[in-house]
PyMOL Python script that loads the backbone (N, CA, C, O; Angstrom):
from pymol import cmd

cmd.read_pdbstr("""\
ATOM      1  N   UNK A   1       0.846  -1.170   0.000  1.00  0.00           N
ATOM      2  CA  UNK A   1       0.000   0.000   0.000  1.00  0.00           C
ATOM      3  C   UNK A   1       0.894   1.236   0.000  1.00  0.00           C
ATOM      4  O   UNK A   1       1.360   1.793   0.994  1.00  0.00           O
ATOM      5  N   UNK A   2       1.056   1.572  -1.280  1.00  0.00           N
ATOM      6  CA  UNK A   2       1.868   2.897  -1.472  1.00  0.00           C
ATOM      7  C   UNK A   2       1.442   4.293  -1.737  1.00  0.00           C
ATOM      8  O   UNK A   2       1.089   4.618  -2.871  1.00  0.00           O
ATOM      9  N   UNK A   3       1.455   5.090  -0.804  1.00  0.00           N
ATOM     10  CA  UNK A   3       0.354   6.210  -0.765  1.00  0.00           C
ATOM     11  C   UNK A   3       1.356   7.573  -0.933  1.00  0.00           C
ATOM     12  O   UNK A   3       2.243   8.077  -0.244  1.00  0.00           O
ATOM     13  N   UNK A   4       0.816   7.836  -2.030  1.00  0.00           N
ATOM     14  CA  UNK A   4       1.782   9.783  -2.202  1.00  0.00           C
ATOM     15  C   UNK A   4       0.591  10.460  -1.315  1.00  0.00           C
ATOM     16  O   UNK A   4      -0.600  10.220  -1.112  1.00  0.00           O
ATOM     17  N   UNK A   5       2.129  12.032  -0.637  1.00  0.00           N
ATOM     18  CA  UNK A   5       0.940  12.641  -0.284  1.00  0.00           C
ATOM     19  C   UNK A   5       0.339  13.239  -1.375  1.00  0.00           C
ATOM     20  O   UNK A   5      -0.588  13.857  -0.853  1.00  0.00           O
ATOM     21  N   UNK A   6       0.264  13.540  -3.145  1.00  0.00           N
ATOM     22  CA  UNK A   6      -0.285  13.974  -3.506  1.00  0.00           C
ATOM     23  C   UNK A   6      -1.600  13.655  -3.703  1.00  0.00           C
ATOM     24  O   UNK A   6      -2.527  14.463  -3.649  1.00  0.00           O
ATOM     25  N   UNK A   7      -1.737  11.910  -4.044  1.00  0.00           N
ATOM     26  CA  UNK A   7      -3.151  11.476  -3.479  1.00  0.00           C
ATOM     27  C   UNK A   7      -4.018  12.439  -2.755  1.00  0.00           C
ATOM     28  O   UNK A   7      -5.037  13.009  -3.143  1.00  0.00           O
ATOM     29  N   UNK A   8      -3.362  12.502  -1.560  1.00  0.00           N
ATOM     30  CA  UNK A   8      -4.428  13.493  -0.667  1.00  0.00           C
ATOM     31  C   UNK A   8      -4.772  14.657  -0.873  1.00  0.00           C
ATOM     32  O   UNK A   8      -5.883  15.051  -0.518  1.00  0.00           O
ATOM     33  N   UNK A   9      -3.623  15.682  -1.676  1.00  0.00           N
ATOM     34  CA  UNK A   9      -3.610  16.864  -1.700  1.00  0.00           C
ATOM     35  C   UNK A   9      -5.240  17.533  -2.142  1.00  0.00           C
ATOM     36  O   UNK A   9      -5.463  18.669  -1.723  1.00  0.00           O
ATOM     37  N   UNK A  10      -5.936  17.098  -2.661  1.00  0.00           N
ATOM     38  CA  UNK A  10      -7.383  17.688  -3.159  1.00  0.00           C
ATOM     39  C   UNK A  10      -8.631  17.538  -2.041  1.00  0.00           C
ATOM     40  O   UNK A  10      -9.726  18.095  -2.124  1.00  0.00           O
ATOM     41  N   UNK A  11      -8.181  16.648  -0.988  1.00  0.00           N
ATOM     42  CA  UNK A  11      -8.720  16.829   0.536  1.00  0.00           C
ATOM     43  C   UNK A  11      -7.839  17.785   1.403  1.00  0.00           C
ATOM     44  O   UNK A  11      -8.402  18.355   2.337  1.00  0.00           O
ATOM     45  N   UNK A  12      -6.548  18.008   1.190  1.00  0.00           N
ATOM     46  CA  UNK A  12      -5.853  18.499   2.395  1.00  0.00           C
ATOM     47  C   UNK A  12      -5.899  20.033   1.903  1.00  0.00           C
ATOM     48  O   UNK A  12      -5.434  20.923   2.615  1.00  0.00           O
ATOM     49  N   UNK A  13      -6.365  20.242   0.903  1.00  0.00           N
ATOM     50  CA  UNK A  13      -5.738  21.960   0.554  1.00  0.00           C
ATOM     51  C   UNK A  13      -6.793  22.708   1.028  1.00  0.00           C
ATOM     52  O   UNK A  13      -6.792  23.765   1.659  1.00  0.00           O
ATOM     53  N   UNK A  14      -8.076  21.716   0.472  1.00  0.00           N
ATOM     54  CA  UNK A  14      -9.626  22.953   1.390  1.00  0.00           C
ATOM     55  C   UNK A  14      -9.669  22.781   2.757  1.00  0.00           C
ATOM     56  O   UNK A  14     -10.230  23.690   3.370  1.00  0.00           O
ATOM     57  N   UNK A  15      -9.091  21.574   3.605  1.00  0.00           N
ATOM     58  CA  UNK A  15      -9.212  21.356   4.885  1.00  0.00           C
ATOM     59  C   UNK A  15      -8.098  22.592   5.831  1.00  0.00           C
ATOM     60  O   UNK A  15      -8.317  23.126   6.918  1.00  0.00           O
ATOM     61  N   UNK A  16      -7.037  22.717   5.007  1.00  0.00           N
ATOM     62  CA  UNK A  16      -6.270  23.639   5.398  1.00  0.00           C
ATOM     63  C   UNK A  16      -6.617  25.338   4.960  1.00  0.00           C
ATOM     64  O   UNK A  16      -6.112  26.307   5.528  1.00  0.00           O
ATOM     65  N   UNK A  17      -7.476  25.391   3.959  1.00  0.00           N
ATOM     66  CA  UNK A  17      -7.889  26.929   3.812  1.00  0.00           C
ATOM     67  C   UNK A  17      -9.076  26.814   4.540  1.00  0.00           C
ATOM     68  O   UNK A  17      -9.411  27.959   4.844  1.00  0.00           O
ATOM     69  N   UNK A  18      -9.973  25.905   5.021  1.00  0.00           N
ATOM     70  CA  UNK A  18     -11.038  25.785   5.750  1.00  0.00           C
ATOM     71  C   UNK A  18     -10.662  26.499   7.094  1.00  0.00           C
ATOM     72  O   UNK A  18     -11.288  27.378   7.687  1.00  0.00           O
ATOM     73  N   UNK A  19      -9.382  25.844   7.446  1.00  0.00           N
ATOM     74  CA  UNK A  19      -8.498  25.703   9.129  1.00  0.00           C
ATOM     75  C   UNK A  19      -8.490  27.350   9.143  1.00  0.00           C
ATOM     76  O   UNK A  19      -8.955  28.214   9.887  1.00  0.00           O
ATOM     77  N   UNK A  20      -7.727  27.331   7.944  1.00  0.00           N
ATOM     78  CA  UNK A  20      -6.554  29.062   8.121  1.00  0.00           C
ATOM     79  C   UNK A  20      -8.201  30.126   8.427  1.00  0.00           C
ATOM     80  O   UNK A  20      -8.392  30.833   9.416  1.00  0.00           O
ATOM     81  N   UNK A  21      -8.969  29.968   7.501  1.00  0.00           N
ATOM     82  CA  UNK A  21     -10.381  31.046   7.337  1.00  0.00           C
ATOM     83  C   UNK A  21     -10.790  30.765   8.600  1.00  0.00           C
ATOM     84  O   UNK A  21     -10.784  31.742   9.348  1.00  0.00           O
ATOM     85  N   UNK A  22     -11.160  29.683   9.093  1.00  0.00           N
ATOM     86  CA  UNK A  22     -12.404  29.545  10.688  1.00  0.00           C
ATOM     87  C   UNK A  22     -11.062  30.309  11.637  1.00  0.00           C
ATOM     88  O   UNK A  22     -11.352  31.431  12.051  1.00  0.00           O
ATOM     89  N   UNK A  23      -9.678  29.808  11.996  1.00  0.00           N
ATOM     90  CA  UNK A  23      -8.677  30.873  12.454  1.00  0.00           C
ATOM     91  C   UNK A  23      -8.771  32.520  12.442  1.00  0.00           C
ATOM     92  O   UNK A  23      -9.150  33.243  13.364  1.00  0.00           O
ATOM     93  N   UNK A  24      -8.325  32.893  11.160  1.00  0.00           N
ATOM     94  CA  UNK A  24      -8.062  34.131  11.391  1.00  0.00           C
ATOM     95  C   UNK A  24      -9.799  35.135  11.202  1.00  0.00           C
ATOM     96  O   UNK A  24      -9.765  36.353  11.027  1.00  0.00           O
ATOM     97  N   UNK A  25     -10.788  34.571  11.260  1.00  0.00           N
ATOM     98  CA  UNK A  25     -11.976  34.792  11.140  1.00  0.00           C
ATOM     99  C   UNK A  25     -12.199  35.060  13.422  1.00  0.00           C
ATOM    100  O   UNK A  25     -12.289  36.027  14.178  1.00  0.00           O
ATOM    101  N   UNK A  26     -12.187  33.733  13.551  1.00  0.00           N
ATOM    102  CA  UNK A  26     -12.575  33.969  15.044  1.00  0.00           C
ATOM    103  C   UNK A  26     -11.461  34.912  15.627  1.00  0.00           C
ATOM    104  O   UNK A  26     -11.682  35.607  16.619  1.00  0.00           O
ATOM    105  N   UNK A  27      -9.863  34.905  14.759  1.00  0.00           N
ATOM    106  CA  UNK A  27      -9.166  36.232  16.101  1.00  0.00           C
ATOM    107  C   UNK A  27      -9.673  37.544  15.787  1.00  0.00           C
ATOM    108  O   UNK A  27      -9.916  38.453  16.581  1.00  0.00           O
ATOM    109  N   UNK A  28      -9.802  37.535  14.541  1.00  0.00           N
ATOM    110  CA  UNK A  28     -10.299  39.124  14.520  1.00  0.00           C
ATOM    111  C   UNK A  28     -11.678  39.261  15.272  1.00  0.00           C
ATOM    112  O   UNK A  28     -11.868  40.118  16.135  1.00  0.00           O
ATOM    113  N   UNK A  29     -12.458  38.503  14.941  1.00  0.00           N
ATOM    114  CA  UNK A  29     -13.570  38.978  15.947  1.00  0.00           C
ATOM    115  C   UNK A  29     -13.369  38.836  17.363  1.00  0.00           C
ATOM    116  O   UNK A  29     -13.925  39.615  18.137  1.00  0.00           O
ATOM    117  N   UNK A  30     -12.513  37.773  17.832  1.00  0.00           N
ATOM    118  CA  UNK A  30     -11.855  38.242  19.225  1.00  0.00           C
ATOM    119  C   UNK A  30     -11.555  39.268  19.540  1.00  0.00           C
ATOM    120  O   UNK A  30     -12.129  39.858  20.455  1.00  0.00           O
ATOM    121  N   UNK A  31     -10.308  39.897  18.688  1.00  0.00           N
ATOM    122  CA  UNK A  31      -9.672  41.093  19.048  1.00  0.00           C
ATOM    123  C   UNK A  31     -11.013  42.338  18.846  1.00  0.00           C
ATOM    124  O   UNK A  31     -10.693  43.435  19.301  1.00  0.00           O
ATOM    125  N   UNK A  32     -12.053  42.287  18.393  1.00  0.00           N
ATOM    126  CA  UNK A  32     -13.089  43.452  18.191  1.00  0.00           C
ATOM    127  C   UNK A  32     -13.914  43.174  19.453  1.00  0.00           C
ATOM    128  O   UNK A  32     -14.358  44.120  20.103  1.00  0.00           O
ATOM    129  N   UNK A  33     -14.132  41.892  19.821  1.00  0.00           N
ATOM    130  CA  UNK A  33     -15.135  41.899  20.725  1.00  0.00           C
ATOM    131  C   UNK A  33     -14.725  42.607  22.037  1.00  0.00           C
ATOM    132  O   UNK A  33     -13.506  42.664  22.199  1.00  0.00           O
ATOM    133  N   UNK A  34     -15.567  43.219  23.112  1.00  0.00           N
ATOM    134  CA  UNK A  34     -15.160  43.550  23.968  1.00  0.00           C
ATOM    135  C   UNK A  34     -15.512  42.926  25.093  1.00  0.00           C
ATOM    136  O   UNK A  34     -14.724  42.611  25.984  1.00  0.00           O
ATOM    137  N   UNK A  35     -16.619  42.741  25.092  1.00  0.00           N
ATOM    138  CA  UNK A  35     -16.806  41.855  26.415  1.00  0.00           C
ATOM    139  C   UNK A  35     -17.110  40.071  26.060  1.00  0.00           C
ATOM    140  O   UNK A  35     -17.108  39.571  24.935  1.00  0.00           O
ATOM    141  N   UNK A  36     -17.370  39.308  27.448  1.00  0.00           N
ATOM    142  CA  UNK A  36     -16.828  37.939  26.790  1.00  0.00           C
ATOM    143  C   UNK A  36     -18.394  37.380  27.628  1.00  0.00           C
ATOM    144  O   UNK A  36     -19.230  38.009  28.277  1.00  0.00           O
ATOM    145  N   UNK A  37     -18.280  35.900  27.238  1.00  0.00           N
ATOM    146  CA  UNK A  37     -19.547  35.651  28.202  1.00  0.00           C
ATOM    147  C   UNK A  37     -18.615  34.358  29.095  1.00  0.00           C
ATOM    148  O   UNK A  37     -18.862  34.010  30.250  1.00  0.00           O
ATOM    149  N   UNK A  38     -17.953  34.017  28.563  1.00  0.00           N
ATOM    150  CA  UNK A  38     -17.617  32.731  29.223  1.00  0.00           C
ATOM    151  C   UNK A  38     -15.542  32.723  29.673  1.00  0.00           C
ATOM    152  O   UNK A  38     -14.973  32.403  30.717  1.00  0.00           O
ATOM    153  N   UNK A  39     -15.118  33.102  28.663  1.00  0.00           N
ATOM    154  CA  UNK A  39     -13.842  33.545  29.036  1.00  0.00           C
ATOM    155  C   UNK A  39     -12.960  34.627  28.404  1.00  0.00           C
ATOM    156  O   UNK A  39     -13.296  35.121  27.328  1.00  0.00           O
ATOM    157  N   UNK A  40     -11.657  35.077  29.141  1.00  0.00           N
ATOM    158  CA  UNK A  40     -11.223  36.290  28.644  1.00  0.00           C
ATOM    159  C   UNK A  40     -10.399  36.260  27.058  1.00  0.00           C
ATOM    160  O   UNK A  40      -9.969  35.352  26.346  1.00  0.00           O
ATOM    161  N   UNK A  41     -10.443  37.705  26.955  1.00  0.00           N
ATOM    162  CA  UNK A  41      -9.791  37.265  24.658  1.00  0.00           C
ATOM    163  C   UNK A  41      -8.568  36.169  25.086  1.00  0.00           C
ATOM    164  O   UNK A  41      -8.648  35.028  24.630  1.00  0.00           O
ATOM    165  N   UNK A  42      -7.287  36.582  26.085  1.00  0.00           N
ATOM    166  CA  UNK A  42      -6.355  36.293  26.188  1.00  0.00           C
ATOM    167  C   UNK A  42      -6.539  34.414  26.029  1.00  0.00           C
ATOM    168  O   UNK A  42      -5.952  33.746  25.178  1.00  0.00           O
ATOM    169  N   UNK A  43      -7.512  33.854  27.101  1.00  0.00           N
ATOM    170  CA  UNK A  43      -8.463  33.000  26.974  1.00  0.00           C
ATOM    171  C   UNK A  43      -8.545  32.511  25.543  1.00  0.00           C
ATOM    172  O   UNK A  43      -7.610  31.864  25.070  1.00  0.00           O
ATOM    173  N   UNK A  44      -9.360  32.725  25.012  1.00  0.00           N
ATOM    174  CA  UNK A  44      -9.979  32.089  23.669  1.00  0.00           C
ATOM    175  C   UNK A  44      -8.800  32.817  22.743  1.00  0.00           C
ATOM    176  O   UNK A  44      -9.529  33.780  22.983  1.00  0.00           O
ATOM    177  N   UNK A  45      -7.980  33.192  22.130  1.00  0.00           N
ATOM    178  CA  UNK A  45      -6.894  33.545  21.425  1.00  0.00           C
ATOM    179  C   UNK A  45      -5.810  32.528  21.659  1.00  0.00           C
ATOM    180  O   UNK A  45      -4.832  32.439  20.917  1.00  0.00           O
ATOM    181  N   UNK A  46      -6.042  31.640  22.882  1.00  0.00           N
ATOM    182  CA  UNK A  46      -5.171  30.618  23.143  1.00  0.00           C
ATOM    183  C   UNK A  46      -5.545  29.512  22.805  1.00  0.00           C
ATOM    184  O   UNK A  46      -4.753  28.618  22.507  1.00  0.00           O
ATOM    185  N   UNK A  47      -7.052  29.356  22.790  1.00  0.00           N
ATOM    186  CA  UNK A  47      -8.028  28.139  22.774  1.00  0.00           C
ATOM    187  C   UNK A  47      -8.087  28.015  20.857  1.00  0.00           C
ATOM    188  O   UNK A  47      -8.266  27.058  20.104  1.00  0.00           O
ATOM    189  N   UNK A  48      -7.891  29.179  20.669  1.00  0.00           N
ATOM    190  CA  UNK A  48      -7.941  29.385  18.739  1.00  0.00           C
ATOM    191  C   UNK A  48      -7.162  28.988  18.312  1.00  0.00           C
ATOM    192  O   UNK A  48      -7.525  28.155  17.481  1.00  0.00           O
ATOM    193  N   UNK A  49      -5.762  29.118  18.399  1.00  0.00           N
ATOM    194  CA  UNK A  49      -4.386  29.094  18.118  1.00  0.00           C
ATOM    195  C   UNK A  49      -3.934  27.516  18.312  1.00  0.00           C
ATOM    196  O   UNK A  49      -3.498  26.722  17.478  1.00  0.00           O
ATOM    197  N   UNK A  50      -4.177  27.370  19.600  1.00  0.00           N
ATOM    198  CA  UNK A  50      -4.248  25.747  19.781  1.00  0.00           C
ATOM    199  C   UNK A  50      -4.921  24.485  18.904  1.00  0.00           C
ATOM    200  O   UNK A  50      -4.432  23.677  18.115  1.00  0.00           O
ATOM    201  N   UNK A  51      -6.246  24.698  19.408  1.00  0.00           N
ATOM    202  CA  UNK A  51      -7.148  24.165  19.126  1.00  0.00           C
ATOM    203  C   UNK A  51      -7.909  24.198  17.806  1.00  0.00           C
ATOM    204  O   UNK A  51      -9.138  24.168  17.739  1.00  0.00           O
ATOM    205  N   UNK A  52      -6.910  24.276  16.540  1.00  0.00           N
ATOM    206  CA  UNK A  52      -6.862  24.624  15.734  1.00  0.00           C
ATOM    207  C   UNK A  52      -8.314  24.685  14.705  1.00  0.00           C
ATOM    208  O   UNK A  52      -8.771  25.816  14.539  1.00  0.00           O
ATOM    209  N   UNK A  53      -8.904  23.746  14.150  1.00  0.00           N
ATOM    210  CA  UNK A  53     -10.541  23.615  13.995  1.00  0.00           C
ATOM    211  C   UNK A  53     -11.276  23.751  14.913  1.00  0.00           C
ATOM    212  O   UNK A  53     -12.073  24.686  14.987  1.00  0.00           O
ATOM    213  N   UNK A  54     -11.137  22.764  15.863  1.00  0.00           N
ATOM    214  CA  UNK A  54     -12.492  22.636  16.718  1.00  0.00           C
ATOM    215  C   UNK A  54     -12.540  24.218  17.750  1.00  0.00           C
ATOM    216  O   UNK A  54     -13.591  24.545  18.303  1.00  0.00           O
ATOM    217  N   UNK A  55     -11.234  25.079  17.880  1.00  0.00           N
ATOM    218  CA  UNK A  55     -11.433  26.146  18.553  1.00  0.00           C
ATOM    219  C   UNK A  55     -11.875  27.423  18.259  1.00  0.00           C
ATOM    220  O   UNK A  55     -12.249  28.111  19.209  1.00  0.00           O
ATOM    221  N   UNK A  56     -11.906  27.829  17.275  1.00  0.00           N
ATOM    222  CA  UNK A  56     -13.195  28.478  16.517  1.00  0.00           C
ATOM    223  C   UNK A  56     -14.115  28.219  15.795  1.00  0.00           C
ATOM    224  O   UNK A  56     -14.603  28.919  14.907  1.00  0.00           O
ATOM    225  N   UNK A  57     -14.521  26.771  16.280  1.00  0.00           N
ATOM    226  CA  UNK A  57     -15.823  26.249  16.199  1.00  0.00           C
ATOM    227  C   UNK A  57     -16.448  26.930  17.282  1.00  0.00           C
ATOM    228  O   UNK A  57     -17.186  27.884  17.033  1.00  0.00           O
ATOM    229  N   UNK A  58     -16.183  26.450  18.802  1.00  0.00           N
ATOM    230  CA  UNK A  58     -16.067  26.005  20.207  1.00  0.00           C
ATOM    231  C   UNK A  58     -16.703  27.839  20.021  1.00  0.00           C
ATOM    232  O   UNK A  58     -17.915  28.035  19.930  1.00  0.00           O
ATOM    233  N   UNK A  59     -15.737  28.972  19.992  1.00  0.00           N
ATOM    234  CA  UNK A  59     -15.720  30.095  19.731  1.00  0.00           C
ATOM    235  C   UNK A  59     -17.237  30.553  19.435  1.00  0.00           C
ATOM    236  O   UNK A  59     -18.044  31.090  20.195  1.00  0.00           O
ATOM    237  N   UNK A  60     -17.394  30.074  17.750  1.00  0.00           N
ATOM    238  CA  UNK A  60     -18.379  30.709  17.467  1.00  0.00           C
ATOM    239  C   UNK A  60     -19.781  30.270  18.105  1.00  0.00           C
ATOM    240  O   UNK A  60     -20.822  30.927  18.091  1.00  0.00           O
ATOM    241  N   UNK A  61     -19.617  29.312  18.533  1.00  0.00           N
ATOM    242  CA  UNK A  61     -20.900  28.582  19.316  1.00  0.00           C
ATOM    243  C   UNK A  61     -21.235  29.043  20.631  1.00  0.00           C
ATOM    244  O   UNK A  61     -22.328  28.983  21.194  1.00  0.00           O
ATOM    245  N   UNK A  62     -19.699  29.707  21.217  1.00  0.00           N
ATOM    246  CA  UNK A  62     -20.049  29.681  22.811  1.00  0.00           C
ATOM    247  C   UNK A  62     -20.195  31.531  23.208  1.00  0.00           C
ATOM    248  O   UNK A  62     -20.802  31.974  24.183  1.00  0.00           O
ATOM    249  N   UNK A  63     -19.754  32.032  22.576  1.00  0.00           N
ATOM    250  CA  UNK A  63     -19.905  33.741  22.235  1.00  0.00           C
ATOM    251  C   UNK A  63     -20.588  34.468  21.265  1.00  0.00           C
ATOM    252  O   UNK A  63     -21.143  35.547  21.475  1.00  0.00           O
ATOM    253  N   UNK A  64     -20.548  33.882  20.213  1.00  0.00           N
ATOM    254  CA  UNK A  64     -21.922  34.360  19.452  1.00  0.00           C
ATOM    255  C   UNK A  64     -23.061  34.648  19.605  1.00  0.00           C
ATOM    256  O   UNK A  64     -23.976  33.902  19.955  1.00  0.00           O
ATOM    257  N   UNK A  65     -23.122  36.452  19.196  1.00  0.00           N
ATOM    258  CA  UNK A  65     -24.734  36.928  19.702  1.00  0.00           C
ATOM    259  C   UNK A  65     -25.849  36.932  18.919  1.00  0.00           C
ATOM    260  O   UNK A  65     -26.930  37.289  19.386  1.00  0.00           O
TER     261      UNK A  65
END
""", "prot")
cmd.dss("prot")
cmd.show_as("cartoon", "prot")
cmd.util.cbc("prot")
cmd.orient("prot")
C-alpha cells in the first residue's frame, strides 16, 4: 500500500484553507469583541491558536450573539 501525499492533496488543501479562514476569522472577531460571556480574549486567542478547527468552532458557538 503505497500512498503519495499527492493522493491526498485535493482533501488536504480545502481542509487547510477551511483551518486558516475559521482561524483568522474567530481572532479578529476576538480582538473586536469587547466583552466575553464565558472567558477572557487572552483566553480564547489561546483556545484558537491551539485548538486549531475545533477552537473556533467552540468560539463561534459559545460567544456568538
Amino acid at each position: 500500500m503505497n500512498m503519495d501525499i499527492q493522493e491526498y492533496l485535493p482533501f488536504l488543501i480545502p481542509l487547510f484553507l477551511l483551518q486558516l479562514v475559521l482561524v483568522a476569522t474567530a481572532l479578529v472577531m476576538i480582538i473586536r469583541q469587547q466583552d466575553f460571556r464565558y472567558l477572557n480574549r487572552m483566553a480564547w486567542v489561546i483556545i484558537v491558536i491551539i485548538l486549531n478547527i475545533v477552537g473556533p468552532i467552540l468560539y463561534f458557538v459559545l460567544e456568538r450573539r
